[in-house]
N, C-alpha and C positions, 0 to 999 in steps of 0.2 A: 354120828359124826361129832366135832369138836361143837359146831351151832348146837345141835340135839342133845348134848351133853350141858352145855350154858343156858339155856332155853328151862331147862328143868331145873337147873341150879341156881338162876338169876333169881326167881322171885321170893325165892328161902332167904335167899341173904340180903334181899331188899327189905322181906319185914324182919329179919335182924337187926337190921343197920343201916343208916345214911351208905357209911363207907363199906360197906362189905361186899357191895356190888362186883367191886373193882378187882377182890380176891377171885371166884370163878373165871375170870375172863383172863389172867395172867397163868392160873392153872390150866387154861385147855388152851390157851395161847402155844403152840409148836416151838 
């Protein structure tokens, strides 16, 4: 699902970046 999807994508882009959190959750946002 869209959480199962941001769940594995959240923490990749948290040690990327401050801001990049906010990119996966606008991508699996419907």
């Amino acid at each position: 699902g869209v959480w199962e999807f941001c769940a594995m994508i959240l923490p990749l882009r948290i040690e990327g970046g401050a801001g990049s959190p906010v990119r996966p959750v606008a991508i699996g946002a419907p």
